[in-house]
MARLO-495457 format. One line per field, with one value per residue (C-alpha): residue in three letters; x, y, z. Coordinates in Angstrom, 1 decimal, m for minus. Example, Ala and Ser with C-alpha at 12.3 -4.5 7.8 and 13.67 -1.06 7.14 Angstrom:
resn = c(Ala	Ser)
east = c(12.3	13.7)
north = c(m4.5	m1.1)
up = c(7.8	7.1)
END
This chain:
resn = c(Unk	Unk	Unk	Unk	Unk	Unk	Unk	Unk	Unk	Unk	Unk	Unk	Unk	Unk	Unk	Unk	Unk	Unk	Unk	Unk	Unk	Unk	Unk	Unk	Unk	Unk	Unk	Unk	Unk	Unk	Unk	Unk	Unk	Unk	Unk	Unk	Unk	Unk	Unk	Unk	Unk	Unk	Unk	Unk	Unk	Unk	Unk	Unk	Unk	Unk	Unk	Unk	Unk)
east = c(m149.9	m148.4	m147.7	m145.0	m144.0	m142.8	m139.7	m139.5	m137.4	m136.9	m135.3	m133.9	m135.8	m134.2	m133.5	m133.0	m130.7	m129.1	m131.0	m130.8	m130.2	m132.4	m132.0	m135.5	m134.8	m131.7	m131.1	m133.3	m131.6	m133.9	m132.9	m135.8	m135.4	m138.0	m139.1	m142.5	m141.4	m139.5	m142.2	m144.6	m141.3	m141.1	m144.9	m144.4	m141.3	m140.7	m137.6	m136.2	m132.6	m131.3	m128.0	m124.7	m122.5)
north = c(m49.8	m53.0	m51.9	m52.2	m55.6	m55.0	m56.3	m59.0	m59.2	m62.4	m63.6	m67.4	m68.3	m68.6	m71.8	m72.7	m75.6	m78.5	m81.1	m84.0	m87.0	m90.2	m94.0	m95.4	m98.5	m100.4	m98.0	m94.8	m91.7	m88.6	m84.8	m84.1	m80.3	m80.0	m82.5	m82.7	m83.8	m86.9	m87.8	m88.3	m90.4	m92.1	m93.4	m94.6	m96.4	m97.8	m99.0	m95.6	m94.3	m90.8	m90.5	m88.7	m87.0)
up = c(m244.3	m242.2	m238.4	m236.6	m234.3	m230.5	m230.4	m227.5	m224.5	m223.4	m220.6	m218.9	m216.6	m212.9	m211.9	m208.3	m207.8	m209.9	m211.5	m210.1	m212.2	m211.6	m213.2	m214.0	m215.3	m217.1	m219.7	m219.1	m217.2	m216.7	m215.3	m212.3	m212.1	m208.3	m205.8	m207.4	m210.7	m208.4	m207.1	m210.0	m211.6	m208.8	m208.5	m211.4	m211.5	m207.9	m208.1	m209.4	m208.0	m207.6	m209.3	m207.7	m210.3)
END
């Protein structure tokens, strides 16, 4: 006899504030959801520029 699954209650998780929006190059646009995540972009691409909606 098979048993029986839990059934799962999943929940969003919270988010804190907006993305921000930030222009890497010519033609690439990502969403940087904390400050950490802006920095690693931005180490990588230095001439990288926060976006206002």
């Amino acid at each position: 006899m098979a048993t029986r699954r839990k059934h799962l209650i999943l929940t969003p998780p919270v988010r804190e504030g907006k993305p921000v929006k930030v222009r890497l190059d010519s033609r690439t646009v990502v969403l940087v959801k904390n400050p950490k995540a802006l920095a690693f972009w931005k180490e990588r691409y230095p001439k990288a520029e926060v976006i206002k909606d």
